[in-house]
FISEVO-567583 format. One record per residue (C-alpha): y, x, z; residue in three letters; residue number from 1. Coordinates in Angstrom, 1 decimal. Each point is the difference from the previous one (the first is absolute). Example, Ala and Ser with C-alpha at 12.3 -4.5 7.8 and 13.67 -1.06 7.14 Angstrom:
<rs>
        y        x        z   bavex   votor
     -4.5     12.3      7.8     ala       1
      3.4      1.4     -0.7     ser       2
</rs>
This chain:
<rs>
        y        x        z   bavex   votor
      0.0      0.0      0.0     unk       1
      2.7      2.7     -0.3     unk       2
      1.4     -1.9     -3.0     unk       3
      1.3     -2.5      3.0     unk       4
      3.8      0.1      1.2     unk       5
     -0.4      1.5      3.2     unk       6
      2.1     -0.7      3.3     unk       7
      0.3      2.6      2.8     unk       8
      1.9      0.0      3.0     unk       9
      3.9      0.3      0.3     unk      10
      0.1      3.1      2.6     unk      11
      3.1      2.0      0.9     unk      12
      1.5     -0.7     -3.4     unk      13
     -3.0      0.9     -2.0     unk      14
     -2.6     -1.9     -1.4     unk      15
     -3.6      1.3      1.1     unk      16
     -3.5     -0.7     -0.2     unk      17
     -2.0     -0.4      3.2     unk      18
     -1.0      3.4      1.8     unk      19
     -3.8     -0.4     -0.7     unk      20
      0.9     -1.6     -3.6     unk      21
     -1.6     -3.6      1.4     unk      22
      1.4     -3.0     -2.7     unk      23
     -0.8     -3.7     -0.3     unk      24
     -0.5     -2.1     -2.7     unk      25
      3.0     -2.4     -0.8     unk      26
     -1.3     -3.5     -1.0     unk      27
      1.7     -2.7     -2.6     unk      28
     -0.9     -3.0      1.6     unk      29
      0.0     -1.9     -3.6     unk      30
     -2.2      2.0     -1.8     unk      31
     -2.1      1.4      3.1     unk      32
      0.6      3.6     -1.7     unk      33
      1.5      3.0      1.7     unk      34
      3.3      0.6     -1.7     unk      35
      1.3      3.3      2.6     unk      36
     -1.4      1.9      2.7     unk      37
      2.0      1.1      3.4     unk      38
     -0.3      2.6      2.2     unk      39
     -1.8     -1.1      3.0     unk      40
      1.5      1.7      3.3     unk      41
     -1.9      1.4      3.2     unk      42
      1.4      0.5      3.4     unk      43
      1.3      3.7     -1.5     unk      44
      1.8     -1.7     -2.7     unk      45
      1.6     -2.5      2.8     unk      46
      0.4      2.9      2.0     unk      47
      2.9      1.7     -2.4     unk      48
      1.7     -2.6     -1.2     unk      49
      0.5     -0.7      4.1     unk      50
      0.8      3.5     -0.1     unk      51
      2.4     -0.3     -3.0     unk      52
      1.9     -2.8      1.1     unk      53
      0.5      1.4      3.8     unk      54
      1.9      3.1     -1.6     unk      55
      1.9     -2.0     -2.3     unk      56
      1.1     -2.1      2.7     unk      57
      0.6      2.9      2.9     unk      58
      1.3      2.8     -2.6     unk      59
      0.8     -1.7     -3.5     unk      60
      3.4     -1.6     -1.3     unk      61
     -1.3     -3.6      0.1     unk      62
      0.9     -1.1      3.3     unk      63
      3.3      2.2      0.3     unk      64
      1.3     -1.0     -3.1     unk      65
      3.1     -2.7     -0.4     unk      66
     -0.7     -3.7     -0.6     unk      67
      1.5      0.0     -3.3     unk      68
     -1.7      3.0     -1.1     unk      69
     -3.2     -1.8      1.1     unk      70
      0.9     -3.0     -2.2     unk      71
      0.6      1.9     -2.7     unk      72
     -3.7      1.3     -0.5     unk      73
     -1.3     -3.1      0.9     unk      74
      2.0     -2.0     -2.8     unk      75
     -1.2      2.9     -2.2     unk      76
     -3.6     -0.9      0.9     unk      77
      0.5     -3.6     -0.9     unk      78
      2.1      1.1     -2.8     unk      79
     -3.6      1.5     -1.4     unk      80
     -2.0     -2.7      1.3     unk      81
      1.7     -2.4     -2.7     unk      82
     -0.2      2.4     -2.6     unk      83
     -4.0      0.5      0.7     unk      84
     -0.4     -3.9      1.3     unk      85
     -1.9     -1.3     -3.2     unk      86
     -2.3      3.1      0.8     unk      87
     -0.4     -0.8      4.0     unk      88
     -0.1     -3.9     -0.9     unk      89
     -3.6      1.2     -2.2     unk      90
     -1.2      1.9      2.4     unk      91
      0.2     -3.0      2.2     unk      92
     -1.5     -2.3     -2.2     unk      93
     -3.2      2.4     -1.1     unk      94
     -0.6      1.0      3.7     unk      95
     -0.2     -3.7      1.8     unk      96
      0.4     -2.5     -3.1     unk      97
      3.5     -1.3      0.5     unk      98
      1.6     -1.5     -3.1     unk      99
      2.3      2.6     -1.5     unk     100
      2.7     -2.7      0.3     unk     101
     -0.5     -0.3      3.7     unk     102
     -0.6      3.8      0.6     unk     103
      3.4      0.4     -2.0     unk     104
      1.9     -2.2      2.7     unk     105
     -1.6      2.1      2.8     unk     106
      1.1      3.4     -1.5     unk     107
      3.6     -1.9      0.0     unk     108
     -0.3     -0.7      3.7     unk     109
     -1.1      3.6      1.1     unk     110
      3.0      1.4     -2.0     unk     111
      2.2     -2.4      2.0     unk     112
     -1.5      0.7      3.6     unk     113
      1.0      3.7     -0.8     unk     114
      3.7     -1.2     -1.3     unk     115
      0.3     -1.8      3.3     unk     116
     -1.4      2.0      2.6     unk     117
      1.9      3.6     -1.8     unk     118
      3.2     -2.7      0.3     unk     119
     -0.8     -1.5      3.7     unk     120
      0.2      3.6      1.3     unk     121
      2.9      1.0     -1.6     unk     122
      2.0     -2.6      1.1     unk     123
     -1.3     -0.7      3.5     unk     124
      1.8      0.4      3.1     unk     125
     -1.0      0.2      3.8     unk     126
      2.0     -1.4      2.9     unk     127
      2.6     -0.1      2.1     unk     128
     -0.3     -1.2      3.7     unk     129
      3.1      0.1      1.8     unk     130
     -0.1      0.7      3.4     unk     131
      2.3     -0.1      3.3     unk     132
     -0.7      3.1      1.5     unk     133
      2.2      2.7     -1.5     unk     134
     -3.4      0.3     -2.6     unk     135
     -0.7     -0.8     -3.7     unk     136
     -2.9     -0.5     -1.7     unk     137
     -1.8     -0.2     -3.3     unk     138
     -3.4     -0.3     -1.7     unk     139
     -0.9      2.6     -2.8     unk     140
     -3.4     -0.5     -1.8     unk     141
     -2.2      3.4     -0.8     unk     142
     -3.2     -0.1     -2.3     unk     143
     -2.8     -0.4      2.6     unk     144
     -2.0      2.7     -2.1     unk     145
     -3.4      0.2     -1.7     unk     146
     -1.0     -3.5     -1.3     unk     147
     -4.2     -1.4     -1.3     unk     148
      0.5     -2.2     -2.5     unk     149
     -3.3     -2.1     -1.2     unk     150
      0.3     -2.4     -2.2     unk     151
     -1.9     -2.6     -1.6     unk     152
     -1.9     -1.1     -3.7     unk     153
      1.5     -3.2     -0.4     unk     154
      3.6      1.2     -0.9     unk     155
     -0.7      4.2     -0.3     unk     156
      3.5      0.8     -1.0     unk     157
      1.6     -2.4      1.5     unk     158
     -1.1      0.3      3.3     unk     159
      0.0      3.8      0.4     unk     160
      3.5     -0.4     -0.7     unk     161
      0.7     -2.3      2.4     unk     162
     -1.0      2.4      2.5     unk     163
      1.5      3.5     -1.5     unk     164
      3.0     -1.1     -1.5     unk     165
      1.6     -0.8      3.8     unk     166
     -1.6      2.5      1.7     unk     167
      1.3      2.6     -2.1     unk     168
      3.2     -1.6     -0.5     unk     169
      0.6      0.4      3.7     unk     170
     -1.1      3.9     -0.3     unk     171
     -3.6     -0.3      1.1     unk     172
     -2.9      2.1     -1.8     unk     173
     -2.7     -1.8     -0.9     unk     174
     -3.7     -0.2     -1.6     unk     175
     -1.3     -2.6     -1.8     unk     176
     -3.5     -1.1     -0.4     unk     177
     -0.6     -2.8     -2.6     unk     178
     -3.2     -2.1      0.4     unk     179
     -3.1      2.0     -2.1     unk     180
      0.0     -2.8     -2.2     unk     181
      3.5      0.8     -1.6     unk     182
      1.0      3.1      0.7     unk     183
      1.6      0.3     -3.9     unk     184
      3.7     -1.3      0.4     unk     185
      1.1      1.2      3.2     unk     186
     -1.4      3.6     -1.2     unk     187
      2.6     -0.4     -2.7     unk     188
      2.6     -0.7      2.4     unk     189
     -0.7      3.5      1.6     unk     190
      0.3      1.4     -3.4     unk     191
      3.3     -2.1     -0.6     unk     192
      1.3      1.4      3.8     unk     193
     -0.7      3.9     -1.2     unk     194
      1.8     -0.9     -3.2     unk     195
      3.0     -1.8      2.1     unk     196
      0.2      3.5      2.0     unk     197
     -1.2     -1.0      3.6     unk     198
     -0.1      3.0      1.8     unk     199
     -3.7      1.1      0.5     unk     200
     -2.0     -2.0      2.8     unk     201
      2.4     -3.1      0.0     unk     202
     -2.5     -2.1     -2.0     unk     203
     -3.6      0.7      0.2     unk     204
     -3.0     -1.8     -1.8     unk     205
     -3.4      0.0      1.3     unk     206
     -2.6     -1.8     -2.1     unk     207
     -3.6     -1.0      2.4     unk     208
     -1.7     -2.3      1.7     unk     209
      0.8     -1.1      3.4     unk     210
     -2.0      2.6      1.9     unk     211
      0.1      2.9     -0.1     unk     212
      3.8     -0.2     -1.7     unk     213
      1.5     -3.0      1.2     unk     214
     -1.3      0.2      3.8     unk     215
      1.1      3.5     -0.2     unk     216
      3.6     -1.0     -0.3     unk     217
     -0.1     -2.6      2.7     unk     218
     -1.8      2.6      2.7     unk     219
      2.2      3.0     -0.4     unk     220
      2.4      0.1      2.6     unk     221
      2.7      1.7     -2.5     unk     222
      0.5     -3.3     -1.2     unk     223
      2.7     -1.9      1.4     unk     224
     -0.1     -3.6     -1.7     unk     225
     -2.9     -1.5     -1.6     unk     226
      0.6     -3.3     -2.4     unk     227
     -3.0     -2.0     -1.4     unk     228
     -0.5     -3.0     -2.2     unk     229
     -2.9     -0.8     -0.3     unk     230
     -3.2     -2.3      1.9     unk     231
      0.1     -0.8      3.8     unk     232
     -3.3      2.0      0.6     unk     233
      1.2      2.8     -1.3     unk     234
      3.4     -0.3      1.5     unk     235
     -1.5      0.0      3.4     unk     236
     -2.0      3.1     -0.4     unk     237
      3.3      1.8     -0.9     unk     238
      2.0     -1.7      2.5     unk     239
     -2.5      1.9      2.7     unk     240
     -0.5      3.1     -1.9     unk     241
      4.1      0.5      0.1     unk     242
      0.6     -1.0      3.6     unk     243
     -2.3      3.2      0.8     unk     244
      3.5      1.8     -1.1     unk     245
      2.3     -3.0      1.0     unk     246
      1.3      0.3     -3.6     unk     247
      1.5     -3.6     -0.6     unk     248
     -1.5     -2.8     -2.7     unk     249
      1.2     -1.8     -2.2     unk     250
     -2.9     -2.9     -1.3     unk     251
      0.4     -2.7     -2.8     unk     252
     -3.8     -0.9      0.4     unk     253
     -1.7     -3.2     -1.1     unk     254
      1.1     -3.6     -0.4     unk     255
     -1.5     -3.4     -0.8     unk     256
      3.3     -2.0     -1.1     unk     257
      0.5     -3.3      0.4     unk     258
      2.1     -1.8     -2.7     unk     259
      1.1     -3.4      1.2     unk     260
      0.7     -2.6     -2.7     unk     261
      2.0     -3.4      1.8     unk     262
      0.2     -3.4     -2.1     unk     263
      3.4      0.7     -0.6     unk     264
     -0.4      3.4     -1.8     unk     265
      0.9      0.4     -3.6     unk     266
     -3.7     -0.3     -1.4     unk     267
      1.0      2.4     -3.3     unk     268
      1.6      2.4      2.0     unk     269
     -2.7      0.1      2.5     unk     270
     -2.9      0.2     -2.3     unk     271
      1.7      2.9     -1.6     unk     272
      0.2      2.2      3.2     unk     273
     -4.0     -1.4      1.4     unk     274
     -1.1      1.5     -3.3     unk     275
      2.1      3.2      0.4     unk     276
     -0.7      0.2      3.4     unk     277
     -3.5      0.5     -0.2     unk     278
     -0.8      0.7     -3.6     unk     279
      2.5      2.8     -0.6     unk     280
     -1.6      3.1     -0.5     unk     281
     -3.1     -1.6      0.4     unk     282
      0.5     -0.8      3.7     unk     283
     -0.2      3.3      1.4     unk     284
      3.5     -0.3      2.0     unk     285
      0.2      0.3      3.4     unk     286
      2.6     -3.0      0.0     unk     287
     -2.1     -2.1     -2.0     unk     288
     -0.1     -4.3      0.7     unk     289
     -3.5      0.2      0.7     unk     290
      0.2     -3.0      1.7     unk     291
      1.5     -2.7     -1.6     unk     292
      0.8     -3.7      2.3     unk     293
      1.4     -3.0     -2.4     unk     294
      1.4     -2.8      1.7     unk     295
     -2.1     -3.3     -0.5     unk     296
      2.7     -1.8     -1.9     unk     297
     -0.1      2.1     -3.2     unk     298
     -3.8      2.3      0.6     unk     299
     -1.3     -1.8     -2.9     unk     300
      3.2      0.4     -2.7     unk     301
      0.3      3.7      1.7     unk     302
     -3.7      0.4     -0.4     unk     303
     -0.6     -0.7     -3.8     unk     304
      3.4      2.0     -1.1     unk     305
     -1.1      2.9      2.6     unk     306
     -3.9      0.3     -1.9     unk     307
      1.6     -0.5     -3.3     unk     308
      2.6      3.0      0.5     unk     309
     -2.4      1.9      1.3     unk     310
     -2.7     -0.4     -3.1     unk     311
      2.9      0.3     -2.4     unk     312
      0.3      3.6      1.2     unk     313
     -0.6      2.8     -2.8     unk     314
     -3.5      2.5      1.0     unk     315
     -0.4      2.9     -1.5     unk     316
      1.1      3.6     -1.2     unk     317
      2.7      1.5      2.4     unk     318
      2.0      0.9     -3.5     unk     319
     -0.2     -3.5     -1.6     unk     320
      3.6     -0.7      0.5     unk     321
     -2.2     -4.0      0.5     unk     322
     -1.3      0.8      3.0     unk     323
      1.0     -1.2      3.2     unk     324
     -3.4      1.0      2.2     unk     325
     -2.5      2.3     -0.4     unk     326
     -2.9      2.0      1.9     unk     327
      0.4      1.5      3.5     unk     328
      0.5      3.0      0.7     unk     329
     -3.5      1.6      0.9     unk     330
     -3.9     -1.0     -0.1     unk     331
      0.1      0.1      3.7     unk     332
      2.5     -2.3      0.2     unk     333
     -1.4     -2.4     -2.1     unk     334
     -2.8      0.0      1.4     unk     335
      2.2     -0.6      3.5     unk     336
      1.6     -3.7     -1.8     unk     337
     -2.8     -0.9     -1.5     unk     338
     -2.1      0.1      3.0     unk     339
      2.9     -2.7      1.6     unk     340
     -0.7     -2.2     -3.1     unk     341
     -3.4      0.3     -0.2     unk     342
     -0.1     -1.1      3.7     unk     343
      2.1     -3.0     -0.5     unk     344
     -2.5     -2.5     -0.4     unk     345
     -2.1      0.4      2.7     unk     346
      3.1      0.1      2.2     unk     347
      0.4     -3.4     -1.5     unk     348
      2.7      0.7     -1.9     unk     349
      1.0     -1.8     -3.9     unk     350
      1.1      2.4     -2.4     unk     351
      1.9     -1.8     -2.6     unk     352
      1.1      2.5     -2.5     unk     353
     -0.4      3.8     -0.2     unk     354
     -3.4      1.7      1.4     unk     355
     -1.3      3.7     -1.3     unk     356
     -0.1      1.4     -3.0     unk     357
     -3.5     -0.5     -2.2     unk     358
      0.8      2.8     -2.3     unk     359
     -0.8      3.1      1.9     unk     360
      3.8      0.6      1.0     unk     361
      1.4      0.7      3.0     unk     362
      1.9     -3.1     -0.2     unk     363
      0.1     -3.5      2.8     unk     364
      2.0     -2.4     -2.1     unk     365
      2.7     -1.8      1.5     unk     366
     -1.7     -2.5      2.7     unk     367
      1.1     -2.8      1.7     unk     368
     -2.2     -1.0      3.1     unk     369
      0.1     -3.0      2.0     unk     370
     -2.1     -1.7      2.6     unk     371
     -0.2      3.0      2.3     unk     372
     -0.6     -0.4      3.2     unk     373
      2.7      2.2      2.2     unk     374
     -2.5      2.4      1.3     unk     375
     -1.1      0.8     -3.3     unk     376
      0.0      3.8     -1.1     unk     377
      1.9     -0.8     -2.9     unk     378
      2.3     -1.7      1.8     unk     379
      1.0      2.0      3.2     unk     380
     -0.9      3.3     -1.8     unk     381
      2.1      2.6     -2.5     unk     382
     -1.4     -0.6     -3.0     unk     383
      2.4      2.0     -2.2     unk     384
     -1.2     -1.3     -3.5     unk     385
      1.7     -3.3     -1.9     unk     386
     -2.0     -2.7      2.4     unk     387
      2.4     -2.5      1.4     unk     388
     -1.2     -2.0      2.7     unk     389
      1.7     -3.4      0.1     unk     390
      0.1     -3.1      3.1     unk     391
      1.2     -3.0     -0.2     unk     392
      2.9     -0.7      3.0     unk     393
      1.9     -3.3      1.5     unk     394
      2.7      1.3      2.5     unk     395
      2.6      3.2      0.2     unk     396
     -1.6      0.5      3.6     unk     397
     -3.3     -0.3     -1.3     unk     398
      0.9      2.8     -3.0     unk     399
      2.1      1.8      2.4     unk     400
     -3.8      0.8      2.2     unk     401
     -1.8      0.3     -3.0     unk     402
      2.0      2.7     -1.6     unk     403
      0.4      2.1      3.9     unk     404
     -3.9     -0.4      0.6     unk     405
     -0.6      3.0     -1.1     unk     406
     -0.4      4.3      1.0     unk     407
      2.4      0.4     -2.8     unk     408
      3.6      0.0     -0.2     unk     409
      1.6      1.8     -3.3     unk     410
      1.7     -2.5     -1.7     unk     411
      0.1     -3.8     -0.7     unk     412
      1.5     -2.7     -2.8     unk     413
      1.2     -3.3      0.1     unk     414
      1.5     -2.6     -2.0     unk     415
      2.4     -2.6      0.0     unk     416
      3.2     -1.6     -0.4     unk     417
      0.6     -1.2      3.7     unk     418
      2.5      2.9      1.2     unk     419
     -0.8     -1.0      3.5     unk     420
     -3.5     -0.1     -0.7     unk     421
     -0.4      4.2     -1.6     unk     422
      2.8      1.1      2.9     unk     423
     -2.6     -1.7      2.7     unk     424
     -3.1      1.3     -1.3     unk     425
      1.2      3.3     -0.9     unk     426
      0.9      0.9      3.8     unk     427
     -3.7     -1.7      0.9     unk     428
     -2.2      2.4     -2.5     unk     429
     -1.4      2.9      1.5     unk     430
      0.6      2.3     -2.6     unk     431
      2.2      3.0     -1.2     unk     432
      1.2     -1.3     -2.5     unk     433
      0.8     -3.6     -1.6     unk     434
      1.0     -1.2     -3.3     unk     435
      1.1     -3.4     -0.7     unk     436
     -0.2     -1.7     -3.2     unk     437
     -0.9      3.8     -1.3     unk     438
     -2.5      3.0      0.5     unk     439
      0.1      3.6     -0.6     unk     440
      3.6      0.3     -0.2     unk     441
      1.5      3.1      2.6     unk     442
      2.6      1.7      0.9     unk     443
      0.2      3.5      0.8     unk     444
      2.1     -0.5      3.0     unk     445
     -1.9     -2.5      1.8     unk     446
     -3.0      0.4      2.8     unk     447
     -3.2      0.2     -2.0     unk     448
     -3.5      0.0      2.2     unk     449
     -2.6     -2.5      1.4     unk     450
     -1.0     -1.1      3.7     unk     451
     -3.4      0.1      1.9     unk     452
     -2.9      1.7     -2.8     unk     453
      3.0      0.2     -2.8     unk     454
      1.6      3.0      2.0     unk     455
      2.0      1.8      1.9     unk     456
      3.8      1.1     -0.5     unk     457
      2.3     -1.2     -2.9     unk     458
      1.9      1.9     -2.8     unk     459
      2.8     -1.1     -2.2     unk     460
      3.7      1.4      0.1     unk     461
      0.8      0.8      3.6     unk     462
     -3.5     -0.5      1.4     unk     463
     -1.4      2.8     -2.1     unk     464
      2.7      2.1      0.8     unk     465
     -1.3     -0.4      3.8     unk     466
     -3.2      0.7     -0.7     unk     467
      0.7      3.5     -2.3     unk     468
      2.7      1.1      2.7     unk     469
      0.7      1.0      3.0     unk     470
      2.9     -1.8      1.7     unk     471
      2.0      2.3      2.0     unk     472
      2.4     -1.3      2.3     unk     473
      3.4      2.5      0.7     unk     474
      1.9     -0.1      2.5     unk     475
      3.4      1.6      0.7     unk     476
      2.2      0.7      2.7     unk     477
      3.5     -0.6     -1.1     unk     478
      2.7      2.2      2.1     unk     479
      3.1     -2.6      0.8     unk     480
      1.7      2.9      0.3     unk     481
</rs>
């Protein structure tokens, strides 16, 4: 296979293979074929890009250098980013089977998260606390210093950047380690960052599997802030690993959302978000409506427009500009969904459109389930595929319990036209974050995280800057003279 693009790791502004020249294949989901191969770290491959990133950060320019400066090289990086996005947008789309078009509008958001955070920090400004006793006193914010980065399959670019484009901007060093499964883009961000002129050790790329290379980054006590997206298992395991060091953790973990659908809602407009919510990039999205409750008075209308929009949906080649849906992102994770569909039945469930693939592909069309009853697997479970679970529901207080009765608390939707009615709700939904008469619509500045299995910690505008600093407080005695 050395005819195969290859992807090594992003180390102290070089790329490199692995120290004992260990790769891994690199699969298109579509086809099944490999398409790349990546260098696969060990502990000694963690071990110096640790080691890089601690001497960028205690004897390199990064951290010392002026906010605008900063920006500067940061815009520059986003600058190349556009230039390159058809290029990172196919990389996405051959490594997990997202529609170019989709992959595209991703490559868009991770050039803006750069844009903002490089902006946020340039134009941020501590406090002032005025005080009585002949003293003065301000808050300054300093990077906090070495920051783990792992991030996730479902949205490779997009998510790495969510993570590295603050924690730089705020003079942090970090290393990144993409999920095995697509390791392609965010390698080529590393490229992108040498080509931009980051000092060596700012950005660092490590390409592996969880253990030895991930768990390598969350046990090393050089470390000082570890962020995660990613499953609630896994979370937990690196939640304890990093306490060993008392390295603080930021977790966006798992979610099952609830999308609430009154009588009153605008049934186009809320059949257009159900089927983005949990058929968008083929349901593997942390935030997706997985679990769908349509008020009595219009289930049935909402019902036949919600199977026909999701049978009208386009399967097939990532690249068929057509296509709205295609496979998921791995064999084991098909095998993972199709093992909650398969069990449907004999949970006593109705599957009314959708149901796995008979061609061989890694593919669970879009399904619609109903009948469940609530301790069903496929209903109190992350499923993470395009299977939408839907109840019928009478009252807001009887919704309201429905939607909290769960371990999960990421995000939730709701619709309707009663402004009373999506204030009230909103405040009663356990959940980080709520959109009315919407979904997937954000804002860089506001608090973005989940409660209970969903995580721990927000980021977005100030929050991130919290958790990539370390607020100082100064204070000052003044002479009266």
């Amino acid at each position: 296979m050395a005819d195969l693009p290859f992807f090594g790791h992003i180390i102290n502004g070089e790329e490199v293979e692995s120290l004992n020249g260990a790769r891994f294949d690199v699969v298109n989901p579509w086809t099944q074929e490999v398409f790349a191969q990546a260098a696969e770290a060990s502990a000694e491959d963690a071990d110096r890009a640790i080691a890089a990133a601690r001497k960028a950060f205690d004897e390199g320019p990064w951290p010392r250098m002026g906010r605008v400066e900063r920006a500067k090289l940061i815009h520059k990086l986003a600058d190349l980013m556009e230039e390159r996005a058809d290029e990172l947008a196919t990389l996405d789309s051959t490594n997990m089977a997202k529609p170019f078009a989709q992959a595209k509008h991703d490559v868009a958001r991770s050039v803006s998260n750069f844009r903002f955070f490089a902006d946020h920090q340039r134009d941020s400004v501590g406090e002032v606390y005025p005080m009585d006793s002949g003293h003065h006193t301000y808050s300054e914010f300093g990077p906090a210093g070495v920051v783990a980065a792992i991030s996730p399959w479902n949205f490779p670019l997009m998510m790495a950047s969510w993570k590295i484009a603050p924690a730089i901007a705020w003079g942090n060093t970090v290393i990144a380690k993409p999920s095995e499964d697509t390791p392609t883009s965010v390698t080529l961000l590393g490229r992108l960052a040498i080509e931009a002129g980051f000092p060596p050790g700012v950005l660092n790329i490590i390409n592996g599997y969880g253990v030895p290379a991930g768990s390598s980054l969350t046990e090393d006590p050089r470390v000082d802030r570890v962020t995660f997206t990613g499953d609630s298992g896994t979370g937990k395991i690196i939640m304890k690993a990093a306490a060993t060091h008392l390295a603080p953790v930021s977790l966006e973990l798992g979610g099952k959302g609830a999308n609430i659908v009154f009588d009153d809602a605008e049934i186009d407009n809320a059949v257009y978000w159900a089927v983005e919510a949990i058929f968008r990039n083929s349901g593997q999205i942390c935030l997706a409506g997985s679990r769908l409750f349509v008020q009595a008075g219009i289930y049935d209308e909402f019902m036949k427009r919600f199977v026909e929009a999701a049978e009208a949906l386009k399967i097939g080649d990532p690249f068929d500009p057509e296509t709205k849906f295609s496979a998921l992102a791995s064999q084991k994770h098909f095998n993972k969904v199709k093992g909650f569909v398969d069990d449907v039945p004999g949970e006593g469930g109705t599957i009314l459109t959708g149901g796995v693939d008979e061609e061989g592909r890694w593919l669970v069309k879009p399904t619609i389930i109903t009948d469940l009853p609530l301790d069903a697997s496929a209903y109190c479970r992350e499923i993470f595929g395009p299977v939408c679970v839907v109840n019928k529901f009478e009252t807001e207080d009887e919704v309201v319990h429905l939607a909290n009765d769960t371990r999960y608390g990421l995000n939730a939707m709701l619709f309707t036209e009663n402004l009373s009615r999506a204030h009230r709700v909103s405040s009663k939904l356990k959940a980080g974050t709520v959109w009315v008469n919407c979904f997937f619509i954000r804002d860089l500045r506001t608090p973005f995280g989940g409660v209970g299995d969903s995580g721990v910690g927000r980021e977005g505008g100030n929050f991130s800057r919290e958790f990539f600093t370390e607020p100082k407080a100064v204070v000052m005695q003044i002479d009266r003279g």
